[in-house]
C-alpha positions as CSV (number, residue, x, y, z in Angstrom):
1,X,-4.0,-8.0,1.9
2,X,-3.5,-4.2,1.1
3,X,-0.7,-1.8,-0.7
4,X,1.6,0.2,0.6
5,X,3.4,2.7,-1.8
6,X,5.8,5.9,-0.7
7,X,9.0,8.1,-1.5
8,X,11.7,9.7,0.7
9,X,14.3,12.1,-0.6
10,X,17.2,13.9,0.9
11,X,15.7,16.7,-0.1
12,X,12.3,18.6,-0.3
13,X,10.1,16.4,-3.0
14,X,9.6,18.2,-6.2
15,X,6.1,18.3,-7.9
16,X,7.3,15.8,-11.0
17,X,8.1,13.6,-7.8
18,X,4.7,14.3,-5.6
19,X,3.1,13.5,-9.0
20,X,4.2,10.1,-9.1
21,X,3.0,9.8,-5.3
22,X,-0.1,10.4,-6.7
23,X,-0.2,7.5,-9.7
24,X,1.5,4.9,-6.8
25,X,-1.9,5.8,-4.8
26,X,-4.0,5.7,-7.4
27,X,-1.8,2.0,-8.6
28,X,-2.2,1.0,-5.0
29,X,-6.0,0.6,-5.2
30,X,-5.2,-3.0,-7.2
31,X,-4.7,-4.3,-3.5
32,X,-7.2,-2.7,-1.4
33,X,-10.7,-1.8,-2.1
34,X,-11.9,-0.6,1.3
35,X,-9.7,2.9,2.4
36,X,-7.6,4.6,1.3
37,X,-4.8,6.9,3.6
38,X,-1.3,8.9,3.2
39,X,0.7,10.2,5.9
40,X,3.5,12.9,5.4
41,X,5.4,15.6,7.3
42,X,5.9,19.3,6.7
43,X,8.1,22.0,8.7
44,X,4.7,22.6,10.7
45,X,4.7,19.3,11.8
46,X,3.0,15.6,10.7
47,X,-0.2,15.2,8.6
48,X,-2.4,12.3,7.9
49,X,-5.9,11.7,6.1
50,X,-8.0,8.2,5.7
51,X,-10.9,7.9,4.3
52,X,-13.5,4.6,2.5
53,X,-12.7,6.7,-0.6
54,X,-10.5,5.6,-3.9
55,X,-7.5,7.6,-3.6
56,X,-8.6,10.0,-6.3
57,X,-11.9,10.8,-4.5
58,X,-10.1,10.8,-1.4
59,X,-7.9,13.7,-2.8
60,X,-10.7,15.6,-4.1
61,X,-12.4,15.5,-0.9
62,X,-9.6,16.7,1.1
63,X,-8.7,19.4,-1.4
64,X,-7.3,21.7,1.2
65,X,-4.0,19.1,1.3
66,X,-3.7,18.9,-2.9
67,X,-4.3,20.8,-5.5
68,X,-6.9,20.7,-8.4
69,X,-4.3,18.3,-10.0
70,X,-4.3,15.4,-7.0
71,X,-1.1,16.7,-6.1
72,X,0.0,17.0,-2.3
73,X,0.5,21.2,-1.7
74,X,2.5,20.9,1.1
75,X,6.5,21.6,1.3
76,X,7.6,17.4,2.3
77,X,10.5,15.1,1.9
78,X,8.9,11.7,2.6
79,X,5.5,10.6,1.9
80,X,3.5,6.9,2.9
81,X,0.1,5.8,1.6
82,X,-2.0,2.7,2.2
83,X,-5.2,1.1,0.3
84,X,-6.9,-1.1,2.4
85,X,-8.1,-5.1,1.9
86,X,-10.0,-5.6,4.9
87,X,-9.4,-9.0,6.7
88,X,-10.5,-8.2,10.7
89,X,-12.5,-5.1,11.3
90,X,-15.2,-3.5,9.4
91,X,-15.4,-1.3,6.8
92,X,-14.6,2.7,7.9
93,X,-12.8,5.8,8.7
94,X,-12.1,4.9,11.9
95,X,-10.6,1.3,10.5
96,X,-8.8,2.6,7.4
97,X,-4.8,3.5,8.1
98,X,-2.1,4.8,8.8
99,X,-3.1,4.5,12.5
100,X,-2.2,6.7,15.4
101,X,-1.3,5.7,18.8
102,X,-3.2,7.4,21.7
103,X,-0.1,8.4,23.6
104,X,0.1,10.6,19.9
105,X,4.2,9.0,19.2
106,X,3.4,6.2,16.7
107,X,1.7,6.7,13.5
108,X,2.1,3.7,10.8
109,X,0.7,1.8,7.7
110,X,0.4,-1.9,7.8
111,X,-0.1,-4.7,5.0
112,X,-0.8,-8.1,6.8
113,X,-2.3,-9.9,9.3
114,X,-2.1,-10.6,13.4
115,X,-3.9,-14.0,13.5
116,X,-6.5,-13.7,16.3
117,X,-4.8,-10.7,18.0
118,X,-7.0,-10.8,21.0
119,X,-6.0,-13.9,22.1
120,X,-2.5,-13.8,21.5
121,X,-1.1,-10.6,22.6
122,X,-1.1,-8.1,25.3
123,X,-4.1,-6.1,27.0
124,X,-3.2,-3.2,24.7
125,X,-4.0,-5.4,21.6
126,X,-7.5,-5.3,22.6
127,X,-8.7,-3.5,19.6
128,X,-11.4,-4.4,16.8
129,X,-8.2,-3.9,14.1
130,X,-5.0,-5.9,14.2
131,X,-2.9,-3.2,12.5
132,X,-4.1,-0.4,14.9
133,X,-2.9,-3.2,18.2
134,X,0.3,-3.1,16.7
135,X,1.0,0.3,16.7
136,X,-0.6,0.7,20.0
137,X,1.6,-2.0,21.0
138,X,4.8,0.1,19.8
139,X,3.5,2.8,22.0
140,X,3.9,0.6,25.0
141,X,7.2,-1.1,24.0
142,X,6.4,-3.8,21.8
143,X,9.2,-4.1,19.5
144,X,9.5,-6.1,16.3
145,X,11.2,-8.8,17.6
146,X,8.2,-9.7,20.2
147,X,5.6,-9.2,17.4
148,X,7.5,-11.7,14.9
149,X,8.4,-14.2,18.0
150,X,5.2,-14.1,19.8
151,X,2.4,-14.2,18.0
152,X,1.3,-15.6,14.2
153,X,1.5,-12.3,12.2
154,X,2.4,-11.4,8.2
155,X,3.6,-7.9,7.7
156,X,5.2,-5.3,6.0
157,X,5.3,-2.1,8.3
158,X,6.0,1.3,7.8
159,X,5.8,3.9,10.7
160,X,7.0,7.4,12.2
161,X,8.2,7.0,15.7
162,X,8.4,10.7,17.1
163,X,10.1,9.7,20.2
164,X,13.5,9.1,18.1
165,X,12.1,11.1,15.0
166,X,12.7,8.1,12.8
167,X,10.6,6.5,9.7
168,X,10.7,2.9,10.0
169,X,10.4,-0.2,7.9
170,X,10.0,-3.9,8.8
171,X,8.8,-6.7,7.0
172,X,8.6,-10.9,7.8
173,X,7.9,-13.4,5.2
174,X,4.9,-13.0,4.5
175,X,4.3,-9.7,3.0
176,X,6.1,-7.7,0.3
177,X,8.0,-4.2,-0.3
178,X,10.1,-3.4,-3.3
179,X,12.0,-0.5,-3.5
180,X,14.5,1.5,-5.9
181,X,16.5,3.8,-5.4
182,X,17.6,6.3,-7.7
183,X,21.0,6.8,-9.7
184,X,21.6,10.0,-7.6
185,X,21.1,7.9,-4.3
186,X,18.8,10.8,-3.7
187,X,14.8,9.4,-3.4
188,X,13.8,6.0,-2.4
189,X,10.4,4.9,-4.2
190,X,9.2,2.2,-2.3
191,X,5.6,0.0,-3.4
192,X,3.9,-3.8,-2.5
193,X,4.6,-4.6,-6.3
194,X,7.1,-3.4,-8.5
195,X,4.4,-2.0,-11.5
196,X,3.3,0.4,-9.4
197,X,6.4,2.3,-9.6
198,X,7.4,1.6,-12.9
199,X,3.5,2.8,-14.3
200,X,3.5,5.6,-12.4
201,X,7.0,7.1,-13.4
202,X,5.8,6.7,-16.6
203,X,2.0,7.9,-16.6
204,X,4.0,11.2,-14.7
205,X,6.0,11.1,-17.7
206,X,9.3,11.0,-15.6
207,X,12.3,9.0,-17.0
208,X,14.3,8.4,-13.6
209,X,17.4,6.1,-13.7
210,X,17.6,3.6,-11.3
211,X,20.4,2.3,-9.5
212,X,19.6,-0.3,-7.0
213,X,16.1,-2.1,-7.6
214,X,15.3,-4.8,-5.2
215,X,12.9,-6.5,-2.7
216,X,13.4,-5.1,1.4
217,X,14.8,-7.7,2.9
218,X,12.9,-10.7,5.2
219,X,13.5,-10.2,8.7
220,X,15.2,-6.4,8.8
221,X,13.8,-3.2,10.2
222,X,15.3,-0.3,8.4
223,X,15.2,3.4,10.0
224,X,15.3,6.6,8.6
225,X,16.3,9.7,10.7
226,X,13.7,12.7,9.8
227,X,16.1,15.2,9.4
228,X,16.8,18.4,7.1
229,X,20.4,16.8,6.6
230,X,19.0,14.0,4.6
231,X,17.0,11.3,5.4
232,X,18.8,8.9,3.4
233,X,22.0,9.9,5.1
234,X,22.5,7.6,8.1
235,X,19.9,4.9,7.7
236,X,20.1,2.5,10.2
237,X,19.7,-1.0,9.6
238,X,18.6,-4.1,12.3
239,X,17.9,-8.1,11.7
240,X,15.6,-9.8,13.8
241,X,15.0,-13.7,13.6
242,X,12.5,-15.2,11.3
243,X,10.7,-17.7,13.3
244,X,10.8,-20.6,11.5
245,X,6.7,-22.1,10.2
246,X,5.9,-25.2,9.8
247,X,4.1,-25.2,6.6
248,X,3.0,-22.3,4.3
249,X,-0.2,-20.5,4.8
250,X,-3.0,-21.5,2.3
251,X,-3.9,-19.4,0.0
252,X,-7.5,-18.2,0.2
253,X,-10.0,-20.0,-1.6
254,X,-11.4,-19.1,-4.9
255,X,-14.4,-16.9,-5.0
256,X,-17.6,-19.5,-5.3
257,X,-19.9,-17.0,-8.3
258,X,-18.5,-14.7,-10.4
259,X,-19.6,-10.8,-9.6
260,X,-18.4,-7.8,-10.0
261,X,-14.7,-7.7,-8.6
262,X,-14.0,-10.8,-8.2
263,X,-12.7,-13.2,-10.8
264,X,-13.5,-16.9,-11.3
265,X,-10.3,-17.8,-9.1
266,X,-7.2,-17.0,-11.3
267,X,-3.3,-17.5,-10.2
268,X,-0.6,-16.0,-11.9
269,X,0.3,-19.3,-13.9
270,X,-3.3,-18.7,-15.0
271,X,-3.4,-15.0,-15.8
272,X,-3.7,-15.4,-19.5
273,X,-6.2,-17.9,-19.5
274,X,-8.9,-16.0,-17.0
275,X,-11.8,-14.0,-18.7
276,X,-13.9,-11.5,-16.6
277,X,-17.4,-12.7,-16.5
278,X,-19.7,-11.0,-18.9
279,X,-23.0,-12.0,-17.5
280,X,-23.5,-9.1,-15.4
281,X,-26.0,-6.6,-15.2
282,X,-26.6,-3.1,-16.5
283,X,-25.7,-1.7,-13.6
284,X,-23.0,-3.7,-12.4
285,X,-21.1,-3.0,-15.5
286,X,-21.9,0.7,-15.2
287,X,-20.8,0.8,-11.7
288,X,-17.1,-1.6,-12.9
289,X,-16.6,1.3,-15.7
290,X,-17.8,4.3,-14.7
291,X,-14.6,6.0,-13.6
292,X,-12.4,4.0,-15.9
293,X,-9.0,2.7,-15.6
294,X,-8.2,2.5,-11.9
295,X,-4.8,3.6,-12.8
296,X,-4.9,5.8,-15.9
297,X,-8.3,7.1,-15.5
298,X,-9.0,6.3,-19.7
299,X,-12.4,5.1,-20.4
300,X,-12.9,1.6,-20.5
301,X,-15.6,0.0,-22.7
302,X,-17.6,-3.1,-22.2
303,X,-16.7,-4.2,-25.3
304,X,-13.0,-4.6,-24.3
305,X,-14.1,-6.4,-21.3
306,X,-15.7,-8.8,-23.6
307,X,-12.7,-9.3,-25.2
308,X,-10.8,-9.8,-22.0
309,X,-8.2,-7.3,-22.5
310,X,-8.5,-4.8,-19.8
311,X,-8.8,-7.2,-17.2
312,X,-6.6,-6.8,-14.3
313,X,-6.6,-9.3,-11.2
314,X,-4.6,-9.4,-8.3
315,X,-4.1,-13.0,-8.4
316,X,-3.4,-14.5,-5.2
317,X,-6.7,-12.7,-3.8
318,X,-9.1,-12.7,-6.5
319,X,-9.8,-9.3,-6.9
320,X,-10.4,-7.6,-10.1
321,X,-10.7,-4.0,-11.0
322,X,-11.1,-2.2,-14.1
323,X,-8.1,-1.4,-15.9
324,X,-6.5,-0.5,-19.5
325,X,-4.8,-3.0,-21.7
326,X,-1.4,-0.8,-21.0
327,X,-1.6,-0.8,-17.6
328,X,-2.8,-4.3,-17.1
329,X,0.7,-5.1,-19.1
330,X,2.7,-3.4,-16.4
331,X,0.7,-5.2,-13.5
332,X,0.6,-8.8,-15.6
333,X,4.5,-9.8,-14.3
């Protein structure tokens, strides 16, 4: 599991709106612990950083790309981040997305799994991460279609393709995107869950009106033409089949002890009932609070751990991370 989060605009993004980029990065961390990566273009051409940081200490490494506020400097109408979960590869730069192809033409973000990639797929899926063989595999002519039909893969996908200058989506069904656009039909916000737009518009202090709020649809691969005419202007849109699965996936089992991070095993139907463990150490709990909400960035006390307020899980993998009360509101749907 990770997070994917984003905007596109017809126009050049404003700093209220590159604001918000910043609380959907900083949101995305719920669903992915291990790297953290944007990708974006500028009239001088594309840019990308990764990094094993959180997405605020990845901006304030790479300050010469935002300013002392965590906001991107650079003059762009589309922006794509990623916060990684690692399921095959370890953890590091080199495995952290978006990934770029060697021939230079793909560069994309993915939130999924190819299930034992080596063995299914083509000599240039030889690589130690599944998301980097598919984008390798795009370089060579892999399409969608082959990637849902041939092999046993979850994704949502988003990726720049310079040899049509087009941002693409595509998603199966087994990974999510929401996205809304605005009332204007002018910027596209695009996140793995919807709080992470709806918080961030707010902790920006935006009030945006919203026309069209809805889930990407399974089996379509939308593209987006980079161009100074509008990028939402002549989106194309393409269906591919949904191979059909015999039975769901299992989810993963529940964590066996308690620890810092994980929860007990909660689900959603269980979200009010799961307390965070409160048997940890000194230093475990200073390492869970010390930078505060993952979201908001207020301090959090232990106290209101204790009381199991700012508890925030991602439910289906287990994985808890500090949070306020307010923001674990958004995130509790």
């Amino acid at each position: 599991m990770c997070g994917i989060v984003g905007i596109i605009s017809n126009r050049r993004l404003t700093r209220p709106e590159k604001q918000t980029f910043s609380w959907m990065l900083y949101a995305c961390r719920f669903r992915g612990v291990h790297g953290t990566g944007l990708f974006w273009e500028e009239p001088e051409g594309v840019f990308y950083i990764k990094d094993t940081l959180s997405p605020e200490k990845l901006m304030e490494t790479y300050d010469d790309s935002f300013d002392t506020s965590n906001v991107i400097k650079g003059d762009i109408s589309y922006v794509v981040g990623h916060c990684r979960q690692k399921t095959v590869g370890a953890t590091s730069l080199e495995n952290c997305h978006p990934f770029l192809s060697k021939d230079g033409a793909i560069l994309g973000v993915h939130n999924g799994t190819v299930h034992r990639h080596q063995n299914q797929i083509p000599e240039y899926f030889k690589s130690e991460v599944d998301s980097q063989a598919i984008f390798e595999a795009f370089s060579n002519g892999y399409t969608v279609d082959q990637l849902e039909s041939d092999t046993e893969t979850d994704f949502t996908l988003v990726w720049r393709d310079d040899n049509d200058s087009t941002l693409n989506f595509a998603r199966n069904d087994y990974r999510p995107l929401r996205v809304m656009l605005t009332e204007d039909k002018q910027t596209l916000y695009f996140a793995s869950e919807t709080w992470m737009i709806t918080r961030s518009l707010q902790m920006a202090n935006r009030s945006v009106k919203i026309s069209e709020a809805r889930d990407m649809p399974v089996g379509t691969q939308w593209s987006f033409p980079i161009s100074d005419k509008g990028m939402l202007q002549n989106t194309t849109e393409r269906k591919f089949e949904i191979k059909e699965r015999h039975k769901p996936r299992p989810l993963p089992a529940p964590a066996s002890k308690p620890g810092p991070y994980h929860s007990p095993g909660a689900t959603k139907s269980r979200a009010n009932e799961v307390k965070p463990p409160v048997s940890w150490t000194d230093s475990e709990w200073e390492a869970a609070l010390s930078e505060g909400c993952q979201v908001c960035s207020v301090p959090i006390e232990k106290k209101e751990f204790d009381s199991g307020e700012p508890y925030q899980a991602c439910f289906t993998y287990n994985l808890q991370t500090p949070v306020c009360g307010v923001c674990r509101a958004y995130a509790d749907y």
